[in-house]
C-alpha positions in Angstrom: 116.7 140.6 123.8 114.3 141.3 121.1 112.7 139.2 118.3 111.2 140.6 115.3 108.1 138.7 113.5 108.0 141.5 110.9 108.6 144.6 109.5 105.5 146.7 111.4 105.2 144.3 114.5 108.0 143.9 116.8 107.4 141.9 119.8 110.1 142.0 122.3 110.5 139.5 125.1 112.2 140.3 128.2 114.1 137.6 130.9 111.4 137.4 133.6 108.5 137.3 131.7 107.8 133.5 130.3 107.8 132.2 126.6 104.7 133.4 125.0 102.7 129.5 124.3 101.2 128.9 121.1 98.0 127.3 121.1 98.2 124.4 118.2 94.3 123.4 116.9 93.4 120.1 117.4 94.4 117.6 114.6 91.6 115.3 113.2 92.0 111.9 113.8 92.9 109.9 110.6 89.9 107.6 110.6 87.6 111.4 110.8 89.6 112.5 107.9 89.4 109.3 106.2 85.6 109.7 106.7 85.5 113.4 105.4 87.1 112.3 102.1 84.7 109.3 101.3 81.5 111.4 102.0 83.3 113.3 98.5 84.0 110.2 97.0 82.2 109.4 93.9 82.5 105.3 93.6 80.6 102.7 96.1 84.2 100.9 96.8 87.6 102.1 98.4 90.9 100.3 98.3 94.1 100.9 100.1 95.7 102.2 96.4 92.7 104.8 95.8 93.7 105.9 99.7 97.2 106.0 98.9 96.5 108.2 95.6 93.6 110.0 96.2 93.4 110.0 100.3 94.0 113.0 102.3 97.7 113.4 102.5 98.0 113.1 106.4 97.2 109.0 105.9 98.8 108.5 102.4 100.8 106.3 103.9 99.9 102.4 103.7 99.1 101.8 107.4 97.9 105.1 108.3 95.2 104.3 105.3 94.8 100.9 106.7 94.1 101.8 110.6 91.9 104.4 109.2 89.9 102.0 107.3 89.8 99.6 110.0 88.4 102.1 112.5 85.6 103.0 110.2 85.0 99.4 109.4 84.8 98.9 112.9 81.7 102.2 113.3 80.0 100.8 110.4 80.9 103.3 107.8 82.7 100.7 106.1 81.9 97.0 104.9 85.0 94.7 104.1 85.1 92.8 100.5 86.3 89.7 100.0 89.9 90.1 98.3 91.3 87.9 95.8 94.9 88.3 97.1 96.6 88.1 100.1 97.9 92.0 100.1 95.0 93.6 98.9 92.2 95.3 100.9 88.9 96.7 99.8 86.1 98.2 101.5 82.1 99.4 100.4 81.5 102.5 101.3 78.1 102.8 103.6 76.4 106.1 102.4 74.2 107.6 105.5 71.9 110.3 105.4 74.1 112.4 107.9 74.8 116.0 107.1 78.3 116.3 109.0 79.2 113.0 110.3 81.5 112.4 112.4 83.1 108.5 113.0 81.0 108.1 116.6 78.1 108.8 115.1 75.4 106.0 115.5 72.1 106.6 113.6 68.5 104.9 113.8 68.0 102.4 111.0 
């Protein structure tokens, strides 16, 4: 039996031989991803709505964007504000002086 993956490479797989396994690259966690997209942010604030617009797609989702937020609240890249309604959740972003930072990342202050 033969499988074709294009026109100039034909790979063909025969009955003893096992199922070639495909070697997936780690997924970032949400809250790292979350992270990556605040260090581009441009405000000093972050609510679940600019998450929801803006936010990497992968935690565009209300309580993707929420865990996310609460993780980094949690490592201290995130403060919470007080809200004015019951649904609403906003967060100040902590800037640090880190060139690649990742969420475990603790630094001397």
């Amino acid at each position: 039996m033969s499988t074709r993956n294009s026109e100039k490479n034909s790979q063909f797989l025969f009955a003893d031989e096992p199922a070639p396994q495909k070697t997936a690259k780690p997924e970032k966690d949400h809250a790292q991803k979350l992270l990556d997209w605040l260090q581009r942010w441009s405000k000093d604030t972050v609510c679940v709505r600019d998450i929801r617009i803006f936010g990497p797609k992968s935690i565009r989702d209300g309580k993707k964007g929420i865990a996310a937020a609460e993780v980094l609240a949690l490592r201290g890249w995130l403060v919470p504000l007080k809200k004015w309604r019951y649904d609403m959740h906003k967060w100040q972003i902590v800037r640090k002086p880190i060139a690649h930072p990742t969420v475990t990342a603790e630094t001397t202050e």
